[in-house]
N, C-alpha and C positions, 0 to 999 in steps of 0.2 A: 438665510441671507442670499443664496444663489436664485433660489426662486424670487425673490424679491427685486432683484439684477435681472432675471429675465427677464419679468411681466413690466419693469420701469423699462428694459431696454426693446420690448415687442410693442408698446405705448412708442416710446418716443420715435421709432420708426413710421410705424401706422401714421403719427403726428405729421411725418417728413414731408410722406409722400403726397399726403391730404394737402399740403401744401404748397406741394409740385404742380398741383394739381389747377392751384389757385395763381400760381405762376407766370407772368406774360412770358414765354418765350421767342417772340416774333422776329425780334433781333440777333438770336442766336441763329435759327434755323428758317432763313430765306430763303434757303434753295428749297429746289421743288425734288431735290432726293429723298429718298429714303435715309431718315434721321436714325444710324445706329452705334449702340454703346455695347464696347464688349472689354473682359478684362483683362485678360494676360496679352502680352506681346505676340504669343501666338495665333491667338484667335483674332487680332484685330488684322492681323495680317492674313488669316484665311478669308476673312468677311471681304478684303479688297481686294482678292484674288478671283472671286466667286460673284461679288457683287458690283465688281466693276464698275462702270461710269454712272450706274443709277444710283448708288448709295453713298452716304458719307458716312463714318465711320470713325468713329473717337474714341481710345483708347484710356483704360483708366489709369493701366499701368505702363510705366513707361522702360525701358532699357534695362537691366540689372535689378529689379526691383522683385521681390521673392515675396511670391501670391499668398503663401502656408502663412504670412504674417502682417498680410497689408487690411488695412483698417481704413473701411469704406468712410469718407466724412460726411457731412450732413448735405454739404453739394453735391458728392458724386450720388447720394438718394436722389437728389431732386434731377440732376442730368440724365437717371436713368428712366424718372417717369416720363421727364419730355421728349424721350427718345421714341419713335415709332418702334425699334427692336432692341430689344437686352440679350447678348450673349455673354453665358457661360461655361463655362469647360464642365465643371460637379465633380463628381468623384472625392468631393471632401475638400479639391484641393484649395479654392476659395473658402477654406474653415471657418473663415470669421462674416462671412457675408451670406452665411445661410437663411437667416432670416428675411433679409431684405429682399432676396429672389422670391423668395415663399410671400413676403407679402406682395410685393409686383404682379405675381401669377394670381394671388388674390382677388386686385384690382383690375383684372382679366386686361397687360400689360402682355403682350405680344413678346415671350421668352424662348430663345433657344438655349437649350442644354444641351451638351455636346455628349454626355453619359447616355443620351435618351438613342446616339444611334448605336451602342454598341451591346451586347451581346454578355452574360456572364460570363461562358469561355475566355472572352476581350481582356478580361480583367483578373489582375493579378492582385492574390489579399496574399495578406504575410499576418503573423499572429497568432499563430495556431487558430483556437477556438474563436477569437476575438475578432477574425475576420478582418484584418485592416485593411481599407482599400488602398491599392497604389495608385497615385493620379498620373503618374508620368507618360501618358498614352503615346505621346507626339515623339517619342523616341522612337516606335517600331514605326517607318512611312506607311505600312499596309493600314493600319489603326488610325493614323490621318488620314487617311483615302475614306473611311468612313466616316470620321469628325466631317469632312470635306462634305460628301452625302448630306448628313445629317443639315449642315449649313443651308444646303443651296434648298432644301425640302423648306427648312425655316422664312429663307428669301420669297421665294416664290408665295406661302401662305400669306405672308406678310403685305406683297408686293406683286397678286398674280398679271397685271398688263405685263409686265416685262418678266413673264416665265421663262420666254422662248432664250433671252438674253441670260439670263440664270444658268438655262440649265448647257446651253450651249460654253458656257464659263466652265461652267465643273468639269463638262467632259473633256475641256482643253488639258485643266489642271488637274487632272486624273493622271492624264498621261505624262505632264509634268514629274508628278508624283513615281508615276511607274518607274520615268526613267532614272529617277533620285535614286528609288529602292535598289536599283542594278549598279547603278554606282558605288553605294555603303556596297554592298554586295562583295561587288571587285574588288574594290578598297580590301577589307575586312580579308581575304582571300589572301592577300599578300601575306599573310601573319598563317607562321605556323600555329597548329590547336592549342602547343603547349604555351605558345604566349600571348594568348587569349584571356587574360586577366586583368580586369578592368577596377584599379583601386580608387575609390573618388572621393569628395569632403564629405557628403550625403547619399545616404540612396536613394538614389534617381533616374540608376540607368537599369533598373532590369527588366524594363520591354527590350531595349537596344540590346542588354542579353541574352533575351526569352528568343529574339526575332534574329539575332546575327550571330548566335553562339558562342557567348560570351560569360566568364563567372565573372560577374561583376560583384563586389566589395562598396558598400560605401561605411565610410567613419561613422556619420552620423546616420541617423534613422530616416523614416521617408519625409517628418517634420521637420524643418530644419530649428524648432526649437529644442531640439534632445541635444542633450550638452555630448560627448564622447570623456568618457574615463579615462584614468589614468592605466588603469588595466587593459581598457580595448586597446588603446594605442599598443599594449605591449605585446596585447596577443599578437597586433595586425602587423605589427612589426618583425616579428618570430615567422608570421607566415609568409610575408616580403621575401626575407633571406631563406626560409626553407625552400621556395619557390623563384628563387632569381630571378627575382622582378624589376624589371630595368625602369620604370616609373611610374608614377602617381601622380595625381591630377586633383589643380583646385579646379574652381566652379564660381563662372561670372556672380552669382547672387548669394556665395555663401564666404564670411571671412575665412581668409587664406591660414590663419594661427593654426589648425588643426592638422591642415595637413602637413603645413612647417613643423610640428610639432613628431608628426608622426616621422618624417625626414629624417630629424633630431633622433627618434629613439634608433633609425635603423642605423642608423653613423655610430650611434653608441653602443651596436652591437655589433660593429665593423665590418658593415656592410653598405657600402653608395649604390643608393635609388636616387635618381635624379627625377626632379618634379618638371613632368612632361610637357604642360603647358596649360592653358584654362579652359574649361569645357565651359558651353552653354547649357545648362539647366534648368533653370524655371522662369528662362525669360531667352529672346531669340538678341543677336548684335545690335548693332549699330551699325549708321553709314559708314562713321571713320574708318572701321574696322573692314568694312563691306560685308559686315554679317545682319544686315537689317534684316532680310526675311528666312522665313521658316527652310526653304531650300536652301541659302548660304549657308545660312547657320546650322544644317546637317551636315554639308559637304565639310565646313569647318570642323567639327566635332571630331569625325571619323578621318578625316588627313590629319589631325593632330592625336589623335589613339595611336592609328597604324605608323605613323613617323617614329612617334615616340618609343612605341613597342617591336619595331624591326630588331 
């Protein structure tokens, strides 16, 4: 029956796109930029960083919305064929839109994958044998500084008249980056070693721990479809009060119940953890918040850790 679900759902894609194809798009895409579609909050916000005044740039996903579970619809197939470039981050993390990258590149549809600048060293599997990849790149900045790379190599193929403007982009936003990295840096520094323990809804931050020396914890696994037990809670609670952990943290794109939950056991082994505040995750803020791009929303992250954890 699985195989039956795939060959009907690699058919009705193939179907989408052929039909994208047959698509007037004249009125979406009047301007004479570079037409491109990328999907997490983070990546669309590197592509306007990097791609600056020649490109437009539409995003699929929007604010809070968690990639590990978002389901491409039969329009966002066809807005990716009419797009001159499709960016993706890979690393599994877009799990449900494998196929459709696969068939785009196919259709020799002009794709950046952001997995393609990085390095196996880059990458962190958990699993043992099973190898599972971590997608969470965009937590250590040095690991963005090459997503960043990898972009502007994409741009430029895409788009060589305006290389010069490309790549003079990145080198600006390098240093941007650089000076991000020394910030978390100092940040993080404020915090003795011992209270360097990062508890979260999901795992999601163990670049931000690999890269800023950090044991980070999450409740849940690196999908955020893995439910969390009744047990885990109790273990991670046990280890809360063995460790005098002053707080825990939800996460803009995952419900808040789990770690209230977790809250709950540590009060009922009489011990107050106070829930530190909400990290950014798998998706970057918002204006209201002034967390709209990939740079607020680091500095956000790491002043609400180290506040929290003083």
């Amino acid at each position: 029956m699985d195989t039956i679900k795939r060959t009907f759902f690699g058919a009705l894609l193939i179907a989408l796109i052929f039909l994208a194809g047959c698509y007037n798009f004249d009125s979406e895409q009047a301007s004479d930029k570079l037409q491109v579609v990328a999907t997490t909050t983070m990546l669309t916000d590197l592509l306007k960083e990097i791609g600056g005044e020649h490109v437009e740039v539409n995003g699929l996903m929007s604010a809070g919305v968690d990639p590990h579970l978002y389901k491409a619809s039969a329009r966002d197939v066809i807005f990716m064929q009419s797009a001159d470039l499709v960016a993706y981050s890979g690393l599994e993390l877009e799990g449900k839109m494998g196929e459709i990258f696969q068939g785009l590149e196919k259709q020799k549809k002009t794709v950046i994958a952001l997995e393609n600048g990085l390095s196996e060293k880059d990458v962190i599997f958990t699993g043992g044998n099973s190898k599972t990849i971590d997608p969470h790149i965009w937590f250590d900045v040095e690991l963005w500084q090459k997503a960043a790379v990898e972009v502007s190599k994409g741009l430029i193929s895409a788009d060589p008249e305006n290389e010069i403007s490309y790549q003079a982009n990145v080198e600006a936003y390098l240093l941007e980056l650089e000076e991000l990295d020394l910030y978390v840096t100092n940040r993080v520094n404020e915090l003795p070693e011992e209270n360097r323990i990062l508890v979260t809804a999901h795992d999601a931050f163990s670049y931000f721990g690999k890269g800023y020396g950090f044991n980070v914890i999450g409740l849940q696994g690196l999908n955020t479809k893995a439910e969390a037990g009744t047990g885990d809670i109790s273990q991670l609670a046990d280890f809360i009060v063995e460790n005098d952990i002053k707080a825990i943290f939800i996460e803009s794109s995952v419900p808040t119940r789990t770690i209230e939950s977790l809250q709950a056991a540590t009060k009922a082994k009489g011990f107050d953890v106070e829930i530190g505040g909400e990290l950014y995750s798998d998706s970057l803020g918002d204006q209201e918040n002034d967390t709209e791009t990939y740079i607020k929303t680091v500095k956000s992250n790491v002043d609400t850790i180290v506040d929290a954890l003083k």
